[in-house]
N, CA, C and O of each residue as an XYZ file, in Angstrom:
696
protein
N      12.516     55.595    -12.025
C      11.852     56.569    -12.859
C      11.500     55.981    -14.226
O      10.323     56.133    -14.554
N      12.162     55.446    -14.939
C      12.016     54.615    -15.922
C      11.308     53.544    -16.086
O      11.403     53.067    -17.217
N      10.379     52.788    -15.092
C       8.978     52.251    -14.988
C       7.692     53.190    -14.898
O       6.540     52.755    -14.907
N       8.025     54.469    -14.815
C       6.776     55.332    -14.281
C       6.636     56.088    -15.794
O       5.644     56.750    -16.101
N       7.713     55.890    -16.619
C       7.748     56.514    -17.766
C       6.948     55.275    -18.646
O       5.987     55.640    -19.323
N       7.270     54.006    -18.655
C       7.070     53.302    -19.526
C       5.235     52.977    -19.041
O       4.618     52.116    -19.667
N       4.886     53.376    -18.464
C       3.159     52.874    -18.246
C       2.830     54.369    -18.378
O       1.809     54.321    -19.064
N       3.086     55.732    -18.126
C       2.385     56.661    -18.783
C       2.976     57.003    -19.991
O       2.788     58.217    -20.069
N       3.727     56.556    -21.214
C       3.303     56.470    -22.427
C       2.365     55.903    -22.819
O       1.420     56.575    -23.232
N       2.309     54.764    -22.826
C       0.618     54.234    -22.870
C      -0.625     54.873    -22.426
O      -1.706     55.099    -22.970
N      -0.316     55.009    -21.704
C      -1.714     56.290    -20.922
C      -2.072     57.095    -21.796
O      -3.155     57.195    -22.374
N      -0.639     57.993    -21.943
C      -1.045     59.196    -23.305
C      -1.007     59.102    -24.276
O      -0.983     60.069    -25.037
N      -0.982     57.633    -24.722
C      -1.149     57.498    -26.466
C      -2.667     57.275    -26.265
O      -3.422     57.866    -27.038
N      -3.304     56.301    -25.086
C      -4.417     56.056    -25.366
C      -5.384     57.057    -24.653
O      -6.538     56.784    -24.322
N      -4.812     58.146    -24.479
C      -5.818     59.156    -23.969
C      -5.951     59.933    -25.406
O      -6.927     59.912    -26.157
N      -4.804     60.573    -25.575
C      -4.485     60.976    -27.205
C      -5.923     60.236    -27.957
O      -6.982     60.834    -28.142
N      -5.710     59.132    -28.236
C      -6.371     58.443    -29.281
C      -7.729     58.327    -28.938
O      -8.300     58.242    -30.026
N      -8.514     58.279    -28.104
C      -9.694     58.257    -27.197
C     -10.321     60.020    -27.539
O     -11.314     60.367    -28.178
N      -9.360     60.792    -26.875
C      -9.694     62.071    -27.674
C     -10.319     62.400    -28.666
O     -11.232     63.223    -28.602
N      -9.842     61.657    -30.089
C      -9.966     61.699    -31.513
C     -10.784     61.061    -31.842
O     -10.978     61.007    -33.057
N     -11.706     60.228    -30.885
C     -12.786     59.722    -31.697
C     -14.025     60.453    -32.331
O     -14.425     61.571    -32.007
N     -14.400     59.879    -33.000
C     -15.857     60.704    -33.423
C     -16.842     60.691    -32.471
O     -17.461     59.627    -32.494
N     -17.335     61.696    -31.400
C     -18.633     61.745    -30.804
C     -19.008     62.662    -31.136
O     -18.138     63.369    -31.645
N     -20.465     63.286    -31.098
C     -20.767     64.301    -30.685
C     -21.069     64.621    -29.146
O     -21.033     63.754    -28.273
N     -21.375     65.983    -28.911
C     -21.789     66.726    -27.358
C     -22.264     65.472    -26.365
O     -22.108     65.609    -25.151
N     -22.655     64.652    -26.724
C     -23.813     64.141    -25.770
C     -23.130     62.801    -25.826
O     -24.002     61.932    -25.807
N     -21.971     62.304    -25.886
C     -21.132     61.533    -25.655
C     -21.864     60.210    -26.462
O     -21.597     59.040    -26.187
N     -22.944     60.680    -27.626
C     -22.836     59.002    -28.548
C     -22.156     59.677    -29.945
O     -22.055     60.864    -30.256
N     -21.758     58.541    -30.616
C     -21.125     58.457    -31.843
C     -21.722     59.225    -33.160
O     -22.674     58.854    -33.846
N     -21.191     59.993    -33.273
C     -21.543     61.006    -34.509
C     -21.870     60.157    -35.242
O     -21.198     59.132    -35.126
N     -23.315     60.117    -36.615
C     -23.756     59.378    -37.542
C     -23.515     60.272    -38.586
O     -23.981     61.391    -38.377
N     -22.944     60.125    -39.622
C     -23.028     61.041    -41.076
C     -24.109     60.663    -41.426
O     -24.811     59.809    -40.883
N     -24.355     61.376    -42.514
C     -26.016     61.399    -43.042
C     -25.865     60.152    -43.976
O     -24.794     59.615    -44.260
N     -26.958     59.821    -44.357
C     -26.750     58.697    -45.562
C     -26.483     59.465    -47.411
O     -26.986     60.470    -47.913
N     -25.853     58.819    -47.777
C     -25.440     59.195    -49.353
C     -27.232     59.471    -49.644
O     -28.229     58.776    -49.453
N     -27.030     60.675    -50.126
C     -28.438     61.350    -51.080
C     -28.068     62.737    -52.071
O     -27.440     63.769    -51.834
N     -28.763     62.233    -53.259
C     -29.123     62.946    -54.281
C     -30.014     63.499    -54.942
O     -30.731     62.705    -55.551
N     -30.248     64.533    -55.059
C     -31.883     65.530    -55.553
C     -31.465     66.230    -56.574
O     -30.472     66.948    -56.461
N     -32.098     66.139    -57.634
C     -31.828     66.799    -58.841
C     -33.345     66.919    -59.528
O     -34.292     66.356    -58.978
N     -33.501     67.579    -60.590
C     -34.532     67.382    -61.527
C     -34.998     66.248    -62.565
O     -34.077     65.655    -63.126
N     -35.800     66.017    -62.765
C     -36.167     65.078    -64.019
C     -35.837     65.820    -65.030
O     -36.440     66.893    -65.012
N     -34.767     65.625    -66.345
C     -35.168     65.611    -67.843
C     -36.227     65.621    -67.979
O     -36.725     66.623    -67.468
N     -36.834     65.061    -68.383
C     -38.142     64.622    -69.196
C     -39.252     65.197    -68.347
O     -40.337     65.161    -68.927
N     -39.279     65.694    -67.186
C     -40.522     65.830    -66.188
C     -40.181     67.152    -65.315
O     -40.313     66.997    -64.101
N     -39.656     68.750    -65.868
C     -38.695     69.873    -65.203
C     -39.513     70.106    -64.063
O     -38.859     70.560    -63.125
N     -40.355     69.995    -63.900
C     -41.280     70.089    -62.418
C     -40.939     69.211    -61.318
O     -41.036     69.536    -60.135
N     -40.534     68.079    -61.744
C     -40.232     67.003    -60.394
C     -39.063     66.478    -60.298
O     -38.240     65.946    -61.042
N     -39.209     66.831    -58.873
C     -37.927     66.569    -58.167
C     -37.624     65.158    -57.993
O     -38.608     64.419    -58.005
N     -36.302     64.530    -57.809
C     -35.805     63.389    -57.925
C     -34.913     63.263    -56.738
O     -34.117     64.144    -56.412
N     -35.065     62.181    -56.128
C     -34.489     61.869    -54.322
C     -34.000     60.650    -54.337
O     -34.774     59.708    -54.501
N     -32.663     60.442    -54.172
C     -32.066     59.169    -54.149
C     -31.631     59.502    -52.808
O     -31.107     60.507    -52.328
N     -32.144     57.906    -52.131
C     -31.040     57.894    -50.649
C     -30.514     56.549    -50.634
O     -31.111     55.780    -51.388
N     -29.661     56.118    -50.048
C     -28.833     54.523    -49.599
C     -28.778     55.075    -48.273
O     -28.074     56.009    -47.891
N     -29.710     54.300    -47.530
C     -29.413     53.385    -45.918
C     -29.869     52.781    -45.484
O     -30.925     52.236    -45.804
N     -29.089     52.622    -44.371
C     -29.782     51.037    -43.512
C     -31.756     50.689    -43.259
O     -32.431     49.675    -43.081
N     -32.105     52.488    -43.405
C     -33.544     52.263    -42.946
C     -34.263     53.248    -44.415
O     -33.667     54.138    -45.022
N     -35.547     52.790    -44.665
C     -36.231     53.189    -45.711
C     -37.175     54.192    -45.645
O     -38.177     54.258    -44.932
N     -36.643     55.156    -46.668
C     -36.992     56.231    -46.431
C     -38.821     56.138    -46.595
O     -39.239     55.568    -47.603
N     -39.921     56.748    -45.515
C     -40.740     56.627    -45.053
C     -42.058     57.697    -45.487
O     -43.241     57.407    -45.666
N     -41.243     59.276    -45.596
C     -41.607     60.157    -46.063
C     -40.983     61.631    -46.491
O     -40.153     62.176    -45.764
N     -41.411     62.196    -47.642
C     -40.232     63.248    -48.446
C     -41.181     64.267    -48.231
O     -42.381     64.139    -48.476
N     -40.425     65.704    -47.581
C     -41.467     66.588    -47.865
C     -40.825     68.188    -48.482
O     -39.934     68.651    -47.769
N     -41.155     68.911    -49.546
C     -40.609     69.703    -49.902
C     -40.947     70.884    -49.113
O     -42.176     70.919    -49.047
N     -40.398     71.929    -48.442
C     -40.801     72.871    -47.818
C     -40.257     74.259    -48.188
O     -39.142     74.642    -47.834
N     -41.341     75.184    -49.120
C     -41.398     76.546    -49.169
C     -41.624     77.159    -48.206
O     -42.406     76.955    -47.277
N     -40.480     78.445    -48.546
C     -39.785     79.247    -47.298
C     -41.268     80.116    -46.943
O     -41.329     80.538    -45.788
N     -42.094     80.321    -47.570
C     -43.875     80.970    -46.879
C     -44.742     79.736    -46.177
O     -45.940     79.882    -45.932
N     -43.905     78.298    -45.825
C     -44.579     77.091    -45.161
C     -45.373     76.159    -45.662
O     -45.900     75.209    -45.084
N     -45.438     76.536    -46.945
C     -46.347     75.390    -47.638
C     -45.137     74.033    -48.050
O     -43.945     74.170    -48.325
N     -45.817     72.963    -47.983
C     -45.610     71.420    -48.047
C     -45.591     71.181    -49.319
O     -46.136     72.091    -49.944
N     -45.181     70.312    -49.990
C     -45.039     69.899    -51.088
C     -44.571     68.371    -50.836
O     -43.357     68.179    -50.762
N     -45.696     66.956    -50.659
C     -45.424     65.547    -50.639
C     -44.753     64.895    -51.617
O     -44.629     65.538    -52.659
N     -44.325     63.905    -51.594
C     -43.665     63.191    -52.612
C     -45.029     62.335    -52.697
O     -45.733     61.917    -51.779
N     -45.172     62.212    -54.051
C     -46.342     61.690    -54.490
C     -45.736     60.108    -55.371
O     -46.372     59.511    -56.240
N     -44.152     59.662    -54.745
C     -44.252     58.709    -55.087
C     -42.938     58.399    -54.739
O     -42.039     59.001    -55.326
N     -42.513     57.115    -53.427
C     -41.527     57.164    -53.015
C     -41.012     55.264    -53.168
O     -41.269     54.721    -52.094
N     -40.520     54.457    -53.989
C     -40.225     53.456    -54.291
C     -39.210     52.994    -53.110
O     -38.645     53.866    -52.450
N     -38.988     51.657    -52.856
C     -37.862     51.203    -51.597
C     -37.269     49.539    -52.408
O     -37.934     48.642    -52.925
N     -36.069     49.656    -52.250
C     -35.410     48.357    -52.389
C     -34.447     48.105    -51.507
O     -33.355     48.671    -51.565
N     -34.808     47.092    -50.462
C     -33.991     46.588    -49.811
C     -32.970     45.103    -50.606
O     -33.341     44.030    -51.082
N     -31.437     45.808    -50.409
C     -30.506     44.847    -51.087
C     -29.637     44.497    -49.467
O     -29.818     44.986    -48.352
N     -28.607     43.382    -49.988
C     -27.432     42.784    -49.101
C     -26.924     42.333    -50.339
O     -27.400     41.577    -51.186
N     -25.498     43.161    -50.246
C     -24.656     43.231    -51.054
C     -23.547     41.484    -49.898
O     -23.661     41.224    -48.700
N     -22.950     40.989    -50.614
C     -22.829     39.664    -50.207
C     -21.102     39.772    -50.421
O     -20.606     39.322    -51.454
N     -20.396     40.291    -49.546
C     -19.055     40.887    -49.312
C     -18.567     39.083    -49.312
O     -17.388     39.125    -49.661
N     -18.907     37.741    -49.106
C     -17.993     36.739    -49.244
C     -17.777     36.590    -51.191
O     -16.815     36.325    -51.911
N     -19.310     36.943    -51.455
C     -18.698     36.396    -53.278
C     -17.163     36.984    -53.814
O     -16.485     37.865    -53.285
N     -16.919     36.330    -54.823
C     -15.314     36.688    -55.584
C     -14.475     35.545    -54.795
O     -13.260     35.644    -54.960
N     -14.938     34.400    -53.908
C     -14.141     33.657    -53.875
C     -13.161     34.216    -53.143
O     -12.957     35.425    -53.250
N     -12.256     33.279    -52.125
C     -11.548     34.089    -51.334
C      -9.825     34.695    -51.882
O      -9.168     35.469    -51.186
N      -9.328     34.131    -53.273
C      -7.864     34.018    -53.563
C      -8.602     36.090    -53.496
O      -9.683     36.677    -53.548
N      -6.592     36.529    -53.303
C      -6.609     38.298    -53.438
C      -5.365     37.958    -54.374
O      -4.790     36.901    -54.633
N      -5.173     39.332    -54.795
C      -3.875     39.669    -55.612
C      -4.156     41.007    -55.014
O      -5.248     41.568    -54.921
N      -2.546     41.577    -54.479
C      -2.318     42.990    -54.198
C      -0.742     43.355    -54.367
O       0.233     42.660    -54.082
N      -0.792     44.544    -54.871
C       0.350     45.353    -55.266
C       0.605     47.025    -54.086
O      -0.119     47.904    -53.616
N       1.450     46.815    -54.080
C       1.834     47.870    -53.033
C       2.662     48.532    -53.248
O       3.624     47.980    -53.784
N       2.766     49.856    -53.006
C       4.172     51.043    -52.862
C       4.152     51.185    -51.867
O       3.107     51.180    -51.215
N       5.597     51.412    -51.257
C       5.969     52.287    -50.200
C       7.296     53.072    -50.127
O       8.274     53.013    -50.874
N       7.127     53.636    -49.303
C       8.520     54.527    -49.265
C       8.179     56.126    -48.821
O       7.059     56.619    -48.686
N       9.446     56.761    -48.643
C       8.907     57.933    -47.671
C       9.959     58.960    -48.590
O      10.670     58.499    -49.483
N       9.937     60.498    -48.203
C      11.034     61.065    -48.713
C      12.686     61.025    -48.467
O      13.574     61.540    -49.147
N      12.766     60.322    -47.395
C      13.966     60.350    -47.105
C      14.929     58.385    -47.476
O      16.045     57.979    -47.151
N      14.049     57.868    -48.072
C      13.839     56.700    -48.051
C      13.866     56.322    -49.650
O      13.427     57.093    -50.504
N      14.519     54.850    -49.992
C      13.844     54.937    -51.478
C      12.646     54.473    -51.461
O      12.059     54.471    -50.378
N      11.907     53.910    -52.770
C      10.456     53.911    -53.175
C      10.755     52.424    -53.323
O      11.811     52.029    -53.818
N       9.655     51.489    -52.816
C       9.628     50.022    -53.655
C       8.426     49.554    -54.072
O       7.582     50.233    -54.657
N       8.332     48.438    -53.791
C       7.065     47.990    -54.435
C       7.180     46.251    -53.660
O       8.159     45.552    -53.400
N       5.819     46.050    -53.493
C       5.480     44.691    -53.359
C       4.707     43.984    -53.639
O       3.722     44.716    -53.735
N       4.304     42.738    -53.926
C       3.006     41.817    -54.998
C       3.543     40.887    -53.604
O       4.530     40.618    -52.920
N       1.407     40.521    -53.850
C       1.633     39.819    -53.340
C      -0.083     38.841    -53.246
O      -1.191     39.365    -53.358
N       0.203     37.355    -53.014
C      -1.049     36.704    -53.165
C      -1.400     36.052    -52.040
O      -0.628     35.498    -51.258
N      -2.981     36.148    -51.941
C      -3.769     35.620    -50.821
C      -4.662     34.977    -51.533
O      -5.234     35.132    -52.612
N      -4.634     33.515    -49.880
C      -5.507     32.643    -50.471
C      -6.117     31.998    -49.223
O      -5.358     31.178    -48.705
N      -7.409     32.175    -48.549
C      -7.885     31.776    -47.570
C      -7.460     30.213    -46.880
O      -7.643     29.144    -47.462
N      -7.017     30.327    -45.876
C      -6.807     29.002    -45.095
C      -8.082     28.301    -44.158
O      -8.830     29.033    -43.509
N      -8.193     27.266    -44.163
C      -9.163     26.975    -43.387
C     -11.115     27.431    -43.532
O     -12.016     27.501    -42.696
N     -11.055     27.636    -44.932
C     -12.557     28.682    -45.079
C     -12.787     29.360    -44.314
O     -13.829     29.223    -43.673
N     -11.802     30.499    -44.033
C     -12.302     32.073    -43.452
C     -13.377     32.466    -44.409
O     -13.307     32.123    -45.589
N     -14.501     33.268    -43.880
C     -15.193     34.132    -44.823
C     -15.410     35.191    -44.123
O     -15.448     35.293    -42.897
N     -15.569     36.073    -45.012
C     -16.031     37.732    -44.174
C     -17.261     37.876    -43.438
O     -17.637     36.813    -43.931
N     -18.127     38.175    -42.792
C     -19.615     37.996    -42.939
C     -20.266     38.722    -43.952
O     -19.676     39.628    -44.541
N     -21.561     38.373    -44.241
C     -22.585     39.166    -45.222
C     -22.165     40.819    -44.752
O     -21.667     41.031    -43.646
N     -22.398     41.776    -45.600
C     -22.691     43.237    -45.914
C     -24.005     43.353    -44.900
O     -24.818     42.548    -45.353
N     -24.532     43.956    -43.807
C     -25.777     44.443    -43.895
C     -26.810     45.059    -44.839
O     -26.530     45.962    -45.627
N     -28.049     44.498    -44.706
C     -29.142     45.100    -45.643
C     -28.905     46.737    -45.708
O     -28.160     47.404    -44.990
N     -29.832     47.220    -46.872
C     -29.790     48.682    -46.604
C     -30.856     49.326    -48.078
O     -30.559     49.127    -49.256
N     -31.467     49.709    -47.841
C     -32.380     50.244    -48.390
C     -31.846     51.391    -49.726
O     -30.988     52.223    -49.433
N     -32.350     51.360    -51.003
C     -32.132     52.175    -51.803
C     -33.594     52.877    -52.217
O     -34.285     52.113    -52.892
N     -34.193     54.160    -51.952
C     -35.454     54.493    -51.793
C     -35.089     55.962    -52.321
O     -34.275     56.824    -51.989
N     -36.295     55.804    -53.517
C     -35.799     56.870    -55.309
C     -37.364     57.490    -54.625
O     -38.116     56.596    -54.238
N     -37.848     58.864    -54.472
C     -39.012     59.400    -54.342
C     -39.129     60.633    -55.275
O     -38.128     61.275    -55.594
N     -40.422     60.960    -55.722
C     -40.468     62.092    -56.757
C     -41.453     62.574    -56.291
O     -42.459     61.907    -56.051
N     -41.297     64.453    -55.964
C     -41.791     65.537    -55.457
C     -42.531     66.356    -57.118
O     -42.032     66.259    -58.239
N     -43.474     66.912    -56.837
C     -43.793     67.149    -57.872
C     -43.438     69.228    -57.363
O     -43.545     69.572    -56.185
N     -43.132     70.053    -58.250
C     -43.040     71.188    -57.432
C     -44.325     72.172    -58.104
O     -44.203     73.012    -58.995
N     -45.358     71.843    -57.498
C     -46.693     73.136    -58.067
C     -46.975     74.401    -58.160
O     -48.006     74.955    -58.540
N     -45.724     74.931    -57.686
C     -44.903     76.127    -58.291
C     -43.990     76.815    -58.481
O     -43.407     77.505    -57.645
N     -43.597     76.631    -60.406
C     -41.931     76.479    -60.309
C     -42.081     78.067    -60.348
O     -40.911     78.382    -60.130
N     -42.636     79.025    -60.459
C     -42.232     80.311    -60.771
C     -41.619     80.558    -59.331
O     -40.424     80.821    -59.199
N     -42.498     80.462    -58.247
C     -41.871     80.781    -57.018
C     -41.025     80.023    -56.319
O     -40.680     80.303    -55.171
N     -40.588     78.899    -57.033
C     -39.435     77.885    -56.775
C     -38.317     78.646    -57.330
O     -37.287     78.715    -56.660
N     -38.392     79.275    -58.560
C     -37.252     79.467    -59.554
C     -36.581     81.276    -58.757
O     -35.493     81.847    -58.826
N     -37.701     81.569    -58.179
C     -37.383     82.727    -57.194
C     -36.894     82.807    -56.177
O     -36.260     83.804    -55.833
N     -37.052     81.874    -55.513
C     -36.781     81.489    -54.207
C     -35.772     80.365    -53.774
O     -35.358     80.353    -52.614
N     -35.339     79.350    -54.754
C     -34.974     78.120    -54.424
C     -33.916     77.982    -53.996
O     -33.553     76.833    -54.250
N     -32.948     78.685    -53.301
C     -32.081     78.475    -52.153
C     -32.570     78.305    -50.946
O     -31.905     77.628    -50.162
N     -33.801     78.857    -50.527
C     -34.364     78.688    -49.108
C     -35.529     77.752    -49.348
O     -36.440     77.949    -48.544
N     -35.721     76.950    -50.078
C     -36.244     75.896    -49.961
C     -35.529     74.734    -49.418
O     -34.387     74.500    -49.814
N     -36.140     73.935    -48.488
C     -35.629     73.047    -48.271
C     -36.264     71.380    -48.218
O     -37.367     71.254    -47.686
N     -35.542     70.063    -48.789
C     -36.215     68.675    -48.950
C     -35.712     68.068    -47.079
O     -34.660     67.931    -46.453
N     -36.986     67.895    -46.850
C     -37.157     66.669    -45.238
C     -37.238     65.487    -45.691
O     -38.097     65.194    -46.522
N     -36.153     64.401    -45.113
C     -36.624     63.752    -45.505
C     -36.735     62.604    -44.252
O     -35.833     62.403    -43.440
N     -37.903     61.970    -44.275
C     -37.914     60.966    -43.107
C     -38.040     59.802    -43.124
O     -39.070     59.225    -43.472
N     -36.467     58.987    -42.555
C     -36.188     57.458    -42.182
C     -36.755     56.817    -41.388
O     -37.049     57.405    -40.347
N     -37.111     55.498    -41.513
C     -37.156     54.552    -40.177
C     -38.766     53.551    -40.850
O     -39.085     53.467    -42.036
N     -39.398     53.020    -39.842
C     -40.766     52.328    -39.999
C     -41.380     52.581    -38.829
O     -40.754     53.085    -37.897
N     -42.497     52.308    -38.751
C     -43.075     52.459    -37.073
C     -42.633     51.527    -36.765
O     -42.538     51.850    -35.581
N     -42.185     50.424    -36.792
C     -41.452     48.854    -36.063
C     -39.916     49.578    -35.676
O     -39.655     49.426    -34.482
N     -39.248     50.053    -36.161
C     -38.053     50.910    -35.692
C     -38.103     52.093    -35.063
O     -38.385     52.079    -33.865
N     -37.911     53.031    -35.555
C     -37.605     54.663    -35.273
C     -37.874     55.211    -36.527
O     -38.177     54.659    -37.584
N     -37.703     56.484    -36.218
C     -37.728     57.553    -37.254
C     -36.762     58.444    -36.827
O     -36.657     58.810    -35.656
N     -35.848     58.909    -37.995
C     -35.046     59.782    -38.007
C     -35.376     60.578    -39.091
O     -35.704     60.150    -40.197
N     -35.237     62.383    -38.586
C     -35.443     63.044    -40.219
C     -33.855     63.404    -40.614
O     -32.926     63.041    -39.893
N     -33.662     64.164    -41.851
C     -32.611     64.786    -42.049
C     -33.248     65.668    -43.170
O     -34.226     65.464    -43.890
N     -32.446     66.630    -43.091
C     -32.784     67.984    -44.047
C     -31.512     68.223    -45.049
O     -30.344     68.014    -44.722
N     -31.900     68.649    -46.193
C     -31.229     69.145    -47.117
C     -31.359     70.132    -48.038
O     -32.546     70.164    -48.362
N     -30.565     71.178    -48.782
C     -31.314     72.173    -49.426
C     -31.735     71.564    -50.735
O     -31.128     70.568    -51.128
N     -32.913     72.169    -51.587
C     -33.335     71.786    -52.510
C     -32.475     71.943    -53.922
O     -31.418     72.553    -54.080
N     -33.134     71.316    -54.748
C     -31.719     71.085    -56.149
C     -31.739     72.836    -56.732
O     -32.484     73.737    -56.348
N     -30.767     72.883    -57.654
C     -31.022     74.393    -58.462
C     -32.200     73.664    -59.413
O     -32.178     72.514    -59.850
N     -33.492     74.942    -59.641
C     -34.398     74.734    -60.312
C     -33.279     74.240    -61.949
O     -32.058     74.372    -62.033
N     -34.365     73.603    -63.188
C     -33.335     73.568    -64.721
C     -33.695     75.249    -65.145
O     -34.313     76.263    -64.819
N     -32.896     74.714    -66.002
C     -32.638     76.544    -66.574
C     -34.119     76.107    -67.839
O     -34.371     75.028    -68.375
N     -34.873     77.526    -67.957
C     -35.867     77.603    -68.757
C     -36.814     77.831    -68.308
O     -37.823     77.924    -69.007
């Protein structure tokens, strides 16, 4: 009995853990959206401001009032970077706590220094793409602007296109 125990623990840790992964319904890997920010211009209270970071460049922004009218981004900039995860040289310095409640508390230091020139690989590229919506009417923006919503669409025709939606910023006060 005690061989039949020791191969289905394993089973059910790794069924357990298999469980918990991130998919969605359709059995591929859930994608979070990419980091994005929409706010107003200072200097410009009519236009809207769209920051995104990801892998693919954003392609086209479209503002959409809840009666169906469009509103283009009349100006959408792209910078593709690779952030270069080997620079800083390989030495580390790290400091550590541990300890639990029933346990005392310690501490550990400690230094790393690459053997043999390990390096990490490069960061993947990834696009930082700033677009500005102009809004041609803030009265019915400033009325409405919870059910407005910014589209915004990733990819190139050489790739794909993906959209994602978000609600629009609070109009500025004034």
């Amino acid at each position: 009995m005690a061989p039949m125990k020791a191969v289905l623990a394993p089973l059910l840790i790794a069924l357990l853990l298999a469980g918990c992964a991130s998919e969605d319904g359709g059995g591929r890997r859930a994608v979070s959206p990419p980091p994005v920010t929409a706010g107003f211009l200072a200097e410009t209270p009519d236009v809207i401001e769209l920051s995104v970071i990801d892998r693919q460049p954003v392609d086209k922004v479209e503002l959409l009032a809840p009666d169906g009218r469009i509103f283009l981004a009349h100006r959408i900039d792209r910078e593709k970077t690779t952030r270069d995860s080997r620079a800083g040289g390989g030495l580390g310095v790290g400091v550590g706590v541990f300890g639990g409640s029933s346990t005392k508390v310690g501490t550990s230091f400690g230094i790393g220094f690459p053997l043999g020139g390990v390096e990490a690989p490069p960061t993947a590229p990834h696009y930082e793409s700033v677009a500005l919506v102009r809004v041609e009417d803030m009265a019915g923006y400033r009325s409405s602007w919870p059910r407005w919503v910014l589209r915004i669409r990733l990819g190139t025709p050489e790739t794909s296109f993906r959209s994602i939606e978000i609600p629009a910023p609070r109009p500025p006060d004034g």
